[in-house]
C-alpha positions as CSV (number, residue, x, y, z in Angstrom):
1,X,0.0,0.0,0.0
2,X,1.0,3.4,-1.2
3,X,2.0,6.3,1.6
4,X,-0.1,8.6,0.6
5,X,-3.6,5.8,0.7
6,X,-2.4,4.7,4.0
7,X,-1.8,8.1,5.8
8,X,-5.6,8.6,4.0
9,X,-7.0,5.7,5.3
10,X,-5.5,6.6,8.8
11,X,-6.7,10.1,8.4
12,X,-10.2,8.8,8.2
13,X,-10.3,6.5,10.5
14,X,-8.7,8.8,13.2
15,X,-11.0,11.6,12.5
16,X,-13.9,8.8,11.9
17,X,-13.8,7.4,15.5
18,X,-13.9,11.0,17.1
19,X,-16.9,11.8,15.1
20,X,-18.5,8.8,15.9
21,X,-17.1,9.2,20.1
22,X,-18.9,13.1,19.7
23,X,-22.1,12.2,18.2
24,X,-22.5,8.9,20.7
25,X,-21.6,11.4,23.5
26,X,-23.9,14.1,22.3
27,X,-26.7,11.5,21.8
28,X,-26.0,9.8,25.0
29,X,-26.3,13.0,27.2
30,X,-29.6,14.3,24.8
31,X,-31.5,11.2,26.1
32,X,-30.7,12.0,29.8
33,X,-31.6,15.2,29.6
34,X,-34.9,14.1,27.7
35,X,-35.1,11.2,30.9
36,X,-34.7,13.6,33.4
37,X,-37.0,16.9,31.9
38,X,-39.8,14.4,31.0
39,X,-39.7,13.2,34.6
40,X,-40.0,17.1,35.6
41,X,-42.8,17.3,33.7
42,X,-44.4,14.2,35.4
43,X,-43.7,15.2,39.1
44,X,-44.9,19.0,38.2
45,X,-48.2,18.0,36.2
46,X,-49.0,15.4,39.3
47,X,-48.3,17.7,42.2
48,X,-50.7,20.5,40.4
49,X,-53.0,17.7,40.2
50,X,-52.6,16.6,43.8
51,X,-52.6,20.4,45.0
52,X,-55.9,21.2,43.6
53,X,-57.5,18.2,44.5
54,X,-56.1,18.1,48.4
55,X,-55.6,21.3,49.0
56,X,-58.5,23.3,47.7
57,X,-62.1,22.3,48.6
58,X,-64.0,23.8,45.9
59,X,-62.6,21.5,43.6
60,X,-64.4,18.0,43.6
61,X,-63.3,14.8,41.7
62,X,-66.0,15.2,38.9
63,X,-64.7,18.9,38.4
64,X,-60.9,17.8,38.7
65,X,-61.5,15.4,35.8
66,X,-63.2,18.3,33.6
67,X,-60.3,20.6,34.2
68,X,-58.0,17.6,33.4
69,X,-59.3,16.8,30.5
70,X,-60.1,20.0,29.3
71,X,-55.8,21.1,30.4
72,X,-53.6,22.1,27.1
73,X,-50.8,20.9,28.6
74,X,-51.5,17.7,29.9
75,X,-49.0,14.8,28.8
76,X,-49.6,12.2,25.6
77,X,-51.6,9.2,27.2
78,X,-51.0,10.8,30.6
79,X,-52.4,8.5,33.4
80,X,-52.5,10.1,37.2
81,X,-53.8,7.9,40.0
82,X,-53.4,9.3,43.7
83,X,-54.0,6.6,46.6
84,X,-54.5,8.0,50.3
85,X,-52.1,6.3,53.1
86,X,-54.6,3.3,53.5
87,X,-53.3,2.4,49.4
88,X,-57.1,3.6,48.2
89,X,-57.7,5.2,45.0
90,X,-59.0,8.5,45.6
91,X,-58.7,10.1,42.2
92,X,-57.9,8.0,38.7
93,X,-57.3,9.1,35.2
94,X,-56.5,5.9,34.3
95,X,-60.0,4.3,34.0
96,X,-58.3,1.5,31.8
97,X,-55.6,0.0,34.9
98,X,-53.4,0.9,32.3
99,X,-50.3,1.0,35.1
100,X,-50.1,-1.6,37.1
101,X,-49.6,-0.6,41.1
102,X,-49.1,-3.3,43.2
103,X,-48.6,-2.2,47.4
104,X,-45.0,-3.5,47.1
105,X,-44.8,-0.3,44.5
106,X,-46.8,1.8,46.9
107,X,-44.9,0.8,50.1
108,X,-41.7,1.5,48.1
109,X,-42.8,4.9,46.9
110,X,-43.6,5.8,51.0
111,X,-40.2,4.7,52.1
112,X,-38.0,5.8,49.3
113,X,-40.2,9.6,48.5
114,X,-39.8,8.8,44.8
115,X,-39.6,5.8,42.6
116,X,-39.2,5.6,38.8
117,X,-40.3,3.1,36.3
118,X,-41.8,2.3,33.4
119,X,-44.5,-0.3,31.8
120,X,-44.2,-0.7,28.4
121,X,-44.3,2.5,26.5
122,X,-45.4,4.2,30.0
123,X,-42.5,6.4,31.4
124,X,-43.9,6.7,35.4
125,X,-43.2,8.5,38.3
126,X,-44.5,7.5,41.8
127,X,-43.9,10.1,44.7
128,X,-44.7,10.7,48.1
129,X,-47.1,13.9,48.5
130,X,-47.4,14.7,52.0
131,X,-49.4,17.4,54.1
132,X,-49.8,18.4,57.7
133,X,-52.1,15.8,58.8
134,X,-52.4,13.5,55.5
135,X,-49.5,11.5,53.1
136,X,-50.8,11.0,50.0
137,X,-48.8,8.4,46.8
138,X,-49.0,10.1,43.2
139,X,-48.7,8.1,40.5
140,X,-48.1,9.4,36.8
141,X,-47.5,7.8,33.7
142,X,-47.1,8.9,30.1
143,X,-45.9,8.4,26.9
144,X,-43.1,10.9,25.9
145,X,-44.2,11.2,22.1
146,X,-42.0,14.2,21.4
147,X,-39.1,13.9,23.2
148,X,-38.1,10.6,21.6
149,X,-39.3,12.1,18.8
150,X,-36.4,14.1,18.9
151,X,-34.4,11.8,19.8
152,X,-34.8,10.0,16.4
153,X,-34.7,13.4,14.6
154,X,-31.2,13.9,16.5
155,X,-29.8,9.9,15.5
156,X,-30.7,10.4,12.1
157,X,-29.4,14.1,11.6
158,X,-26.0,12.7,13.6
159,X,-26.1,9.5,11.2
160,X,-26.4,11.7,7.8
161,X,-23.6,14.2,9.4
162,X,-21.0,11.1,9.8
163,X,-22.0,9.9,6.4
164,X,-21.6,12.6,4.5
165,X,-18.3,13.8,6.6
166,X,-16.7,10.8,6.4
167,X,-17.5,11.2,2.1
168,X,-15.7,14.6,2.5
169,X,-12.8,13.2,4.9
170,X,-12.4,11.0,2.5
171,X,-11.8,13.1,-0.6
172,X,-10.0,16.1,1.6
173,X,-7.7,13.3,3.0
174,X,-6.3,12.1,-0.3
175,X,-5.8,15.5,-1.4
176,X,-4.4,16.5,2.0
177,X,-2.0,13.4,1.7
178,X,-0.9,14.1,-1.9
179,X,-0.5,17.7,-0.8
180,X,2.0,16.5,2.1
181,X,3.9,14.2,0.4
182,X,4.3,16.0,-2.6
183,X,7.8,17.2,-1.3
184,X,8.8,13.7,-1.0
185,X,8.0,12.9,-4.5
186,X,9.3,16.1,-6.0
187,X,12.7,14.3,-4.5
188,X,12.4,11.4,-5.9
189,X,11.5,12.7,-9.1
190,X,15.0,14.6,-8.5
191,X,16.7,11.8,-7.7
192,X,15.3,9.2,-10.1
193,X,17.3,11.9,-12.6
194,X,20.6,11.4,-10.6
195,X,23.2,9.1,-11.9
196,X,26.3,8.1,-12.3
197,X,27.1,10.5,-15.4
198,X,25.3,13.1,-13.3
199,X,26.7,13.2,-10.3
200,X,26.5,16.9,-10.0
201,X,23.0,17.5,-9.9
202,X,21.7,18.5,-6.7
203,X,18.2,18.4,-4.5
204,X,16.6,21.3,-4.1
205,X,16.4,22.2,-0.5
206,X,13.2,24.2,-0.3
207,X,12.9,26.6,2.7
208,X,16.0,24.9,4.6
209,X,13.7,24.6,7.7
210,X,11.4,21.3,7.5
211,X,12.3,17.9,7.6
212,X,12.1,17.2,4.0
213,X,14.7,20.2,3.3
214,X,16.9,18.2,6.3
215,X,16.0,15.1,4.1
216,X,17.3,16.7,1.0
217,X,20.1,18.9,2.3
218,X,21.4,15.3,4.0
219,X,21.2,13.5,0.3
220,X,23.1,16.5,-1.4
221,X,26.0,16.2,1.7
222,X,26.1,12.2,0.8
223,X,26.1,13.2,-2.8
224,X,28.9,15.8,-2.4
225,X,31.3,12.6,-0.7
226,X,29.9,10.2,-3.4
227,X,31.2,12.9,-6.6
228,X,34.7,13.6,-4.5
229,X,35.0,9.9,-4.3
230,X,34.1,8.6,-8.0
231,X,36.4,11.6,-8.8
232,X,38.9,10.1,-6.6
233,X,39.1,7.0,-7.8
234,X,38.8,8.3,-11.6
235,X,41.8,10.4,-10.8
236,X,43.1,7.2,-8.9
237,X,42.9,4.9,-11.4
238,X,43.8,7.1,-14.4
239,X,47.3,7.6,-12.2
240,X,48.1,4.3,-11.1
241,X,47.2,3.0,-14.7
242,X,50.1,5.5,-15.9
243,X,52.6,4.7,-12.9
244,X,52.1,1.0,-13.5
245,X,52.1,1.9,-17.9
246,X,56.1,3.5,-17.4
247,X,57.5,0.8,-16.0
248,X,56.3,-1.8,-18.1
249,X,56.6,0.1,-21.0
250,X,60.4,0.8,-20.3
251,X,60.7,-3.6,-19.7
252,X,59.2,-4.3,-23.1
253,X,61.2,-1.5,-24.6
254,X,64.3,-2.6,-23.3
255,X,63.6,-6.3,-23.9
256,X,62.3,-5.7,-27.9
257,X,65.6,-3.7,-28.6
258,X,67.7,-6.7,-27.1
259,X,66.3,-9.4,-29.2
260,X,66.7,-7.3,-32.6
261,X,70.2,-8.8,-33.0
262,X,73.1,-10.6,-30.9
263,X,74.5,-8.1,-28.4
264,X,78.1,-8.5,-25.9
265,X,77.9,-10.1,-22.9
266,X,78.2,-6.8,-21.1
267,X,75.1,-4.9,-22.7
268,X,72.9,-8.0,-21.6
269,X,73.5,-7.7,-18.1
270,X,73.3,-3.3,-18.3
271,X,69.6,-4.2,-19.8
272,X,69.2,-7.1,-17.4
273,X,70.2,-4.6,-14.2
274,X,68.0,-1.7,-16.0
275,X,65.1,-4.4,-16.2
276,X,65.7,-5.8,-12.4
277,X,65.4,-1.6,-11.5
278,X,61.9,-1.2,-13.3
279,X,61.0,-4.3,-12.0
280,X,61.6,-3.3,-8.6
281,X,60.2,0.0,-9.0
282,X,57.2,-1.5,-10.4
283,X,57.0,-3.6,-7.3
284,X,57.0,-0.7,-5.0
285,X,54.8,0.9,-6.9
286,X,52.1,-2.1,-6.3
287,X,52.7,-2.5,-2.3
288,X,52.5,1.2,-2.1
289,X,48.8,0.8,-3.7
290,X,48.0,-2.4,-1.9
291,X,48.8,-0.3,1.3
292,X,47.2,2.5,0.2
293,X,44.0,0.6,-0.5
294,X,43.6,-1.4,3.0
295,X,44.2,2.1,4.9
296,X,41.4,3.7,2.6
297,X,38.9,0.9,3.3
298,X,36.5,1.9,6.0
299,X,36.5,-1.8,6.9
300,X,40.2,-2.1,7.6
301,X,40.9,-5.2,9.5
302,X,43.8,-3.9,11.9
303,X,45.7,-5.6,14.4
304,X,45.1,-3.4,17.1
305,X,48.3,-3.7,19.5
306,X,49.9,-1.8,22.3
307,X,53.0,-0.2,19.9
308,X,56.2,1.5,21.7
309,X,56.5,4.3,19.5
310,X,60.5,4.6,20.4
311,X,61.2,1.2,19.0
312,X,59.1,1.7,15.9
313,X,60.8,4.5,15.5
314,X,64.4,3.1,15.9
315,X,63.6,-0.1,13.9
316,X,62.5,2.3,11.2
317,X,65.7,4.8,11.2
318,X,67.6,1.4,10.9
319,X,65.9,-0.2,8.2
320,X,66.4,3.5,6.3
321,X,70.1,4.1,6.8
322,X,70.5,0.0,5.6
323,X,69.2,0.9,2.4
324,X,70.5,4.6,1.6
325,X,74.0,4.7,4.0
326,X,73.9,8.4,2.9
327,X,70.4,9.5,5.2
328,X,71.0,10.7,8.0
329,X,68.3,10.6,10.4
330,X,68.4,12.3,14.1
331,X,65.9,11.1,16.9
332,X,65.2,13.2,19.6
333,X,62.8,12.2,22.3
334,X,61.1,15.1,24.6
335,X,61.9,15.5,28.3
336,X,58.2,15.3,28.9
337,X,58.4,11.5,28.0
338,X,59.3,10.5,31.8
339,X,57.1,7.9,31.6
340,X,57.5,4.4,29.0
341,X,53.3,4.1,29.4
342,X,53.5,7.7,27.1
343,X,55.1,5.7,24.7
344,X,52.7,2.9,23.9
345,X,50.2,3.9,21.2
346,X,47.7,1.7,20.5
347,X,47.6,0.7,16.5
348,X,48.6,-1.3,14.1
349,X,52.9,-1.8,14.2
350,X,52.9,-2.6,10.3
351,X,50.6,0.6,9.4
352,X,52.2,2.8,11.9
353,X,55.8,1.5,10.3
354,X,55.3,2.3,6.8
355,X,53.7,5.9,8.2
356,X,57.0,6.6,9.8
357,X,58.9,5.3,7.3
358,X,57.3,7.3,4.5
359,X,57.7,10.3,6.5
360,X,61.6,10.0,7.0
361,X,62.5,9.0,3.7
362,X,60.5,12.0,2.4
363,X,62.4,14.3,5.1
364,X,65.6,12.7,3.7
365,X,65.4,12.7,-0.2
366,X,64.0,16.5,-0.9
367,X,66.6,17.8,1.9
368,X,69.8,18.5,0.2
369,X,71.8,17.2,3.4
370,X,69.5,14.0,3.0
371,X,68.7,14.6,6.8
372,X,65.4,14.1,8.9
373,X,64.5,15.1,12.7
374,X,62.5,13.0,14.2
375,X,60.7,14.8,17.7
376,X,58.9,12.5,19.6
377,X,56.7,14.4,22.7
378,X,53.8,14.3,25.3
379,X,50.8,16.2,26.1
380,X,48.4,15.7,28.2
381,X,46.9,12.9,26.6
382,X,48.3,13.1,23.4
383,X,51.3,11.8,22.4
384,X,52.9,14.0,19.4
385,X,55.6,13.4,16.5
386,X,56.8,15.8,14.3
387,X,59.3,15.0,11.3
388,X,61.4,18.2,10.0
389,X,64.2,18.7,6.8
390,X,65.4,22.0,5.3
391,X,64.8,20.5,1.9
392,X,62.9,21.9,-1.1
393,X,60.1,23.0,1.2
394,X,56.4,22.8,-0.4
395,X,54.5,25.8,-2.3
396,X,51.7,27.3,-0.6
397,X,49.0,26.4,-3.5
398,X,50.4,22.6,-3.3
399,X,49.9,22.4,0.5
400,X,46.5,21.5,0.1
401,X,47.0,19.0,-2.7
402,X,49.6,17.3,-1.1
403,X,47.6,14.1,0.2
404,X,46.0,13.2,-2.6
405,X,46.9,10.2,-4.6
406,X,49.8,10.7,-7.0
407,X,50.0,14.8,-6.9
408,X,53.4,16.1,-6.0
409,X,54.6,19.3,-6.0
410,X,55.7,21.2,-8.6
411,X,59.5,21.5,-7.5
412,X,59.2,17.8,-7.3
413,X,59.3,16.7,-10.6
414,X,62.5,16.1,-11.0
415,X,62.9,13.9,-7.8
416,X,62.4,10.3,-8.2
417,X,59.0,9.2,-6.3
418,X,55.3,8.3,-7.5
419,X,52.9,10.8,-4.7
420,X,51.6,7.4,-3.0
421,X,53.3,8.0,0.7
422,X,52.0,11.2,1.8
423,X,48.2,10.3,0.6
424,X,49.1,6.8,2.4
425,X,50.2,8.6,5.5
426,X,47.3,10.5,6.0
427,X,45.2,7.4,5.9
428,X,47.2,5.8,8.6
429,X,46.8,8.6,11.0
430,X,42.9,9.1,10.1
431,X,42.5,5.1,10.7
432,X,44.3,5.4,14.4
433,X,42.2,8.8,14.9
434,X,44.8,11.3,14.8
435,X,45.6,14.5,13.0
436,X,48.5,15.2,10.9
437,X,49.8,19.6,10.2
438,X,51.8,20.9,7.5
439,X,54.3,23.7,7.5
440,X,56.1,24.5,5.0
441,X,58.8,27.4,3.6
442,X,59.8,27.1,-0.4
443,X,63.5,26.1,0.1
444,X,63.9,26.2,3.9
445,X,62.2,22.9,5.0
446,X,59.2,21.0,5.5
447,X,57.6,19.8,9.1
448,X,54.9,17.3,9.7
449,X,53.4,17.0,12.9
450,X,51.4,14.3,13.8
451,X,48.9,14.1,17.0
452,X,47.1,10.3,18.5
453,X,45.2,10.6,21.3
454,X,46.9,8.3,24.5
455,X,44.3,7.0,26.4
456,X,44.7,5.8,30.1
């Protein structure tokens, strides 16, 4: 079932069953009040009766009965029998016994001072008139011909108002619906014309202060991530595809223009070693991506581990200077690292290695010296590394390029490197929830600071 029939169907039924709950209530209360003024009526019309009958001697029963009959306001079928306190009849109306008044009823009446009831169609009223030296039991009975006649005019006027509201409910409400959710569709609509080729469309927001402006103004925030990261990986894929190209290209190169003709021993191994260096370029190049791609993943699957940050730190600077005996790398460790628990960081050893890594062989090949220092400190709660050189430094309007995949700066070009480690750094510190700062001076140095929260 469609939104917009259900929330009408709800609609009707809500506003259905208070309509129904008012017009029960106002009919309920019209038939009490109808009960209790018809009973008024009775008790007044019998005590005038009993009055001129008792209390003034001029009037006899034969005269009574005149007046009574010949009284414009007497009751439909009204029947008034008044009994003295031996239970005798001394004035009827109701020459027919049409109500039936046994002593139990009259013995009831004289204890209680008023009884109700009713015989048949008869509404009755039995009370206890009493004077100075006499007690006298009125009964009255009539049929309330015009009250319930209003009554039924009131059910069926009630029963044609629900009727025809519930008609109009019914047509307002699927209006009403369509009218509310017609925001909802209009984004649909939008969105149903979003795709991959058009990315950049937008919602439209409305008035910025409903729910279905929230709704929309959420969609366009998920849209903006989805269009940075298809262009991401566009951009990614175009630029791995040509790191991954130049290597290759240079093998098959090298390898074609060896098998044209019969070459000395010597120029077979110079290709050979030229081949072994593409080949282990192009090997870097793919365990830089791999790495890359498992510190982008939002699933990563670390191996969370208490990490000494010194030793990582030494066993890096180690593997560095084995490799290029010309870096020079300086370690300095803060005074405020009195304690080894400052230390421990709480990560994964083989991410946090290749971060650190990346970080000192960057300091070390754009420094002219070929020299890093390595800071390690502690603040409260936050254990900090910073990395400096006096190398090429970075330009201001590359700063905020330089962690994306494969950019490098422009006084880079002629240095040998593919712009994976810095965009692979900056995964590592956002996976262990830290923050990495740049600063930067064109040919005074570079410093990257990184900050990981430490945790008691």
């Amino acid at each position: 079932m469609q939104i917009r029939t259900r929330l009408t169907w709800q609609f009707i039924i809500i506003v259905a069953i208070i309509l129904i709950m008012a017009s029960m209530a106002i009919y309920f209360f019209s038939t009490g009040h109808r009960k209790e003024d018809f009973y008024e009526r009775l008790r007044s019309k019998a005590t005038n009766t009993a009055m001129l009958l008792i209390e003034f001697e001029e009037v006899d029963l034969t005269l009574l009965k005149r007046i009574e009959a010949d009284n414009p306001v007497s009751l439909p079928k009204e029947r008034i029998i008044i009994y003295d306190y031996r239970n005798q009849v001394i004035y009827s109306t109701d020459e027919n016994n049409t109500l039936k008044i046994s002593n139990d009823l009259l013995d009831d009446i004289r204890l209680k001072g008023q009884v109700r009831f009713t015989q048949g169609e008869y509404e009755a009223l039995g009370f206890l008139f009493a004077r100075k030296y006499d007690r006298f039991a009125v009964v009255i009975g009539a049929v309330d011909i015009f009250g319930w006649r209003k009554i039924e005019n009131l059910r069926n006027i009630l029963l044609i108002v629900i009727s025809i509201s519930l008609l109009l409910l019914l047509i307002s409400g699927w209006f009403y619906a369509g009218k509310a959710l017609s925001p909802i569709s209009k984004v649909v609509s939008q969105v149903d014309d979003i795709g991959v080729a058009s990315l950049n469309k937008r919602l439209d927001e409305g008035n910025q202060r409903d729910e279905i402006s929230r709704l929309a103004g959420t969609f366009n925030k998920m849209l903006d991530r989805l269009e940075t990261a298809f262009k991401s990986q566009k951009h990614f894929i175009n630029n791995a595809s040509h790191e991954l190209r130049t290597p290759l290209t240079a093998i098959t190169g090298q390898l074609e223009v060896l098998l044209m003709s019969d070459r000395p021993v010597e120029e077979y191994k110079k290709v050979i070693q030229s081949v072994l260096e593409d080949m282990r370029s192009l090997n870097n190049i793919s365990n830089r991506l791999l790495l890359l791609a498992q510190a982008s993943s939002e699933l990563t699957d670390m191996n969370i581990t208490p990490c000494r940050v010194d030793e990582i730190i030494w066993q890096c600077r180690d593997y560095l200077l084995k490799r290029h005996n010309r870096y020079k790398i300086n370690v300095i460790l803060g005074e405020s690292l009195d304690d080894e628990s400052k230390l421990i960081l709480n990560g994964d050893e083989n991410l946090i290695k290749t971060m650190i890594i990346n970080l000192m062989e960057n300091g070390c090949k754009y420094s002219n010296d070929q020299k890093v220092v390595v800071v390690v400190e502690f603040e409260p709660e936050t254990l900090i590394m910073s990395f400096s050189d006096e190398g090429i430094g970075i330009a201001p309007e590359d700063i905020e390029h330089i962690f994306e995949p494969f950019r490098r700066g422009r006084n880079a070009q002629g240095i040998k490197g593919h712009g994976i480690g810095l965009s692979l750094v900056e995964r590592i510190v956002l996976l262990h929830q830290g923050q990495i700062n740049t600063q930067s001076e064109l040919n005074k140095g570079t410093t990257f600071t990184l900050r990981f929260p430490i945790r008691s």
